[in-house]
N, C-alpha and C positions, 0 to 999 in steps of 0.2 A: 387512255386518258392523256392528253396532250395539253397538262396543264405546267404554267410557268406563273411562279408569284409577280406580284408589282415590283418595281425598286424597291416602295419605302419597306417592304418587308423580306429582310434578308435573314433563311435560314428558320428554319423547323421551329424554337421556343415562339419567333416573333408571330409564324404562319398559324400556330397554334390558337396562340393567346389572342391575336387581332380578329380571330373567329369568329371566338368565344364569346367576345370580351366589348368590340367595337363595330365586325363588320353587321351590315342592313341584313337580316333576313328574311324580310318580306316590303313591298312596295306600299300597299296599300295597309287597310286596317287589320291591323293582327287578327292571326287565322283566330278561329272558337271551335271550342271541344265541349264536347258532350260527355259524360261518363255513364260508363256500365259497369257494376261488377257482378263480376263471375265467383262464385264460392266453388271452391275447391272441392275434390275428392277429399283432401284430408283435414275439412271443415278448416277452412283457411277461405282467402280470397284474392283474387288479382282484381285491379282496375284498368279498364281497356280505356283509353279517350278516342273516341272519333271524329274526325273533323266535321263541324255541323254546316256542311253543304250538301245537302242530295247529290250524286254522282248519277248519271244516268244507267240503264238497265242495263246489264251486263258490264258495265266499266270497271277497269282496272281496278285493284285495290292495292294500295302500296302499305304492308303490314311492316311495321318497324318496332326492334327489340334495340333497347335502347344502351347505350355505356353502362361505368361504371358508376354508378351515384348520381344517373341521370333520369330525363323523365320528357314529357310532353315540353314541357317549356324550355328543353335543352335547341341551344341552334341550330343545330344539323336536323330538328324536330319543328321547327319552326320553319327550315330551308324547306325541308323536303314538303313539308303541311302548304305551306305558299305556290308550290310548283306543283301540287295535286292540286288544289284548290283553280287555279289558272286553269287546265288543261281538265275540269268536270272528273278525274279518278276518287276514288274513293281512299285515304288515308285512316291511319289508325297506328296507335301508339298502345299495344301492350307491357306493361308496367312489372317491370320483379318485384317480386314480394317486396314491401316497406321501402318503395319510391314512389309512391304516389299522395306520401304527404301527409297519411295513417302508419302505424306500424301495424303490422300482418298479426295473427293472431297463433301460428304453429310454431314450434320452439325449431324455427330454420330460417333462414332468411333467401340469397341468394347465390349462384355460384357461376364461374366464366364456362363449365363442365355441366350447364344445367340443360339436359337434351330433353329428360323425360320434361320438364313443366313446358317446354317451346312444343316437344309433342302433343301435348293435351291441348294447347292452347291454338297450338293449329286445325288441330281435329274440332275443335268448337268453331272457328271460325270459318272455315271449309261448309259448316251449316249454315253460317247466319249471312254469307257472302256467293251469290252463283255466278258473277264473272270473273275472271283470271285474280289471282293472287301473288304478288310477288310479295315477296320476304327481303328486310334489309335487317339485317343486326351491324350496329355501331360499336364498334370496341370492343367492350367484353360480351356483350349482345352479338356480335358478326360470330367470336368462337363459339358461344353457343348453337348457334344457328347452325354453324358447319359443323358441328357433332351433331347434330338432331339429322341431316341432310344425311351425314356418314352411318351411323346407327340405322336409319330407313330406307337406305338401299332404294330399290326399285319402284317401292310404294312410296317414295318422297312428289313422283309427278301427282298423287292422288290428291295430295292437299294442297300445292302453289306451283306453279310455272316455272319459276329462276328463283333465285335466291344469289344476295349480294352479301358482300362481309366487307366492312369499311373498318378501316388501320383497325386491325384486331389483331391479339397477339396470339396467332395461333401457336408459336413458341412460348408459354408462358414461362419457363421457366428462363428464358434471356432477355422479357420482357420486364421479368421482376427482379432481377439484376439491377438492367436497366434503369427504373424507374426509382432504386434504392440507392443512386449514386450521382454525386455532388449537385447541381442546380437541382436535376430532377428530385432530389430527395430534398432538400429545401423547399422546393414551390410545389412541385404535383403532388409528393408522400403527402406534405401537412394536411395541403387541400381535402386530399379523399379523407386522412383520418381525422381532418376534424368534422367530417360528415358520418364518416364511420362508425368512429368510436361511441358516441353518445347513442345511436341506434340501436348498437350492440349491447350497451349498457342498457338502454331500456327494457332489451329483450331478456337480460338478465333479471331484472326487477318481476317479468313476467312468466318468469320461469328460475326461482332461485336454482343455485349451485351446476345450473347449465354449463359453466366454464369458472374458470379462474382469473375473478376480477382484477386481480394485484397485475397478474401477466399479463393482460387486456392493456389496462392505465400505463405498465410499461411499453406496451409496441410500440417503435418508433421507424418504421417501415410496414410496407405490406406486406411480407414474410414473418413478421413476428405475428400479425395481427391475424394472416392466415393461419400460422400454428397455434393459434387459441381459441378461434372462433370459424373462419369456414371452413379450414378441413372437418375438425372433428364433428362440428353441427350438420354436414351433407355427406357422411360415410368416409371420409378419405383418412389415412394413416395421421396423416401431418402434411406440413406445406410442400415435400417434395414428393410427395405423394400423389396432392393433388393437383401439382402442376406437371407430373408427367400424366396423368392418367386423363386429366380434362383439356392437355393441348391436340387442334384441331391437326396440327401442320403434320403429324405422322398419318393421317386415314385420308389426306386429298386424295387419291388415287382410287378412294372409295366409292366415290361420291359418282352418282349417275342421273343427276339433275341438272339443267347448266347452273353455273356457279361462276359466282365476279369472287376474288379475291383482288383486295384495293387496296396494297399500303403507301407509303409515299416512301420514299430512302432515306429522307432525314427528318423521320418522324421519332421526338425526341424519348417514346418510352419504347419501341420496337426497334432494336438492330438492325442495320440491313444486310449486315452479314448472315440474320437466321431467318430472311426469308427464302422462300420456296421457290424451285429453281422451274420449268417445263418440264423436264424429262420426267418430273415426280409427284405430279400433281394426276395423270390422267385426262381423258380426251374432256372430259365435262368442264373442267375447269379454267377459265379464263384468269392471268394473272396478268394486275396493270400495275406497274411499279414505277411512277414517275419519279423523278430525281428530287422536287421537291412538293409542299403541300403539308407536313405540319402533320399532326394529332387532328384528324378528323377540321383539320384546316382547310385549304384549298382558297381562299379569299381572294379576291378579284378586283379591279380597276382601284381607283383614288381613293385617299383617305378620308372617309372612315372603313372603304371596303365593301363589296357585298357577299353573298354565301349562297351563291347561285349556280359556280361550277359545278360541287358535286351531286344537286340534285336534277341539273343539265345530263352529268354524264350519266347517270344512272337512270335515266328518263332513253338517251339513246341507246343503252344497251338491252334494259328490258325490250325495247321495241324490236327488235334482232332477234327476241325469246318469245314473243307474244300468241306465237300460233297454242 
């Protein structure tokens, strides 16, 4: 990806936020989604959105697993929904438990290490879709993704074609360092936990003494917040627990699907010193590491910006995997 910001936005926080925040994601009238839900094996339920354009027989289907505290209406969901939508593919926005605007109903929510649920969710989609399927996971979605991709080995070509991982911290634990110090812990920590936190309290109201409310109300990073609620709700010891066990970046080498790994260098919750070099990733995997592009940024020409590269670039590299 040979991507280079505009002037007026210099540097990873601004690439980030003008994204997000200001640039166009779509030209004409906002995409439309339809929803499905799917009820779970463990009498739960995901909601799938689909873009409501008929895509022609056999056309591509671009499945996306979304960020952290994200969902259909996020703008890299919007970018990419705009650029299926243009080009007749078929899009669809798979939802983790309690981001799609209900709270889920099993005493778990979701996690960056969550392969078995991208499993299952594959294997249903893999029914209800017969031409090619590509998979993108966004952030904590893209690690998921590449643990499901690394966990199913040989049989990952059975359910999708390629699979992309966009700025995901396959390092979690140098991401959540990261992300717990100075600007970032002022503007990104609050952001997530003031989405966070009241979810988890909810789920507390729905499942008394599931955790310890007092240590909850205190988390003031996502390391406190994961040693109270997603380690020990999705089996993991505690937070160092689950951030060595659910990062992607140690099993590249696993993976025998082709595979896009996509961060940017001066993406301000991922290091670029802990990303992943060639020699260690394996022949599957493709690593593009531009110098700049932000937190799932990437924005493009005058201000206000548009959010068209990276669903440009991932439109030419599927094409390269499409057989």
């Amino acid at each position: 990806m040979n991507y280079r910001a505009p002037w007026w936005l210099p540097g990873g926080n601004l690439q980030t936020i003008a994204a997000a925040k200001l640039a166009r994601t779509f030209l004409g009238p906002a995409p439309l989604f339809r929803r499905e839900r799917w009820n779970t094996p463990d009498q739960d339920f995901i909601d799938v959105d689909w873009l409501d354009k008929p895509s022609a027989p056999g056309a591509p289907l671009w499945l996306m697993f979304h960020g952290l505290e994200g969902s259909s209406s996020s703008h890299y969901a919007l970018a990419c929904a705009e650029h299926a939508r243009a080009r007749g593919f078929g899009f669809a926005v798979a939802h983790f438990r309690g981001c799609s605007g209900e709270l889920n109903l099993a005493p778990r929510a979701y996690h960056s290490g969550d392969h078995q649920e991208i499993a299952w969710i594959l294997e249903r989609m893999r029914k209800a879709h017969a031409g090619p399927i590509f998979a993108i996971g966004i952030s904590l979605g893209g690690n998921a993704l590449l643990r499901w991709v690394q966990e199913a080995g040989q049989t990952a070509s059975k359910q999708v074609s390629a699979v992309a991982a966009v700025c995901s911290p396959i390092d979690l634990a140098a991401s959540g360092r990261a992300i717990g110090r100075g600007f970032n812990r002022q503007v990104y920590t609050r952001m997530f936990l003031r989405s966070m936190v009241p979810k988890a309290l909810a789920k507390l109201r729905q499942f008394p003494r599931l955790f310890d409310e007092a240590a909850l109300r205190a988390a003031r990073d996502l390391y406190d917040f994961d040693n109270v609620f997603t380690a020990p709700l999705h089996g993991f010891r505690d937070t160092e627990d689950y951030w060595y066990r659910a990062s992607a970046k140690p099993h590249l080498a696993r993976i025998r699907i082709p595979a896009l790994v996509l961060n940017a260098r001066n993406d301000p919750f991922i290091p670029a010193a802990c990303l992943p070099e060639p020699q260690g990733v394996g022949q599957y995997v493709t690593l593009w590491q531009p110098a700049q592009g932000g937190h799932v940024g990437f924005p493009t020409g005058a201000p206000p910006g548009q959010a068209t590269a990276l669903p440009q670039a991932l439109a030419g590299w599927f094409a390269q995997h499409s057989a």
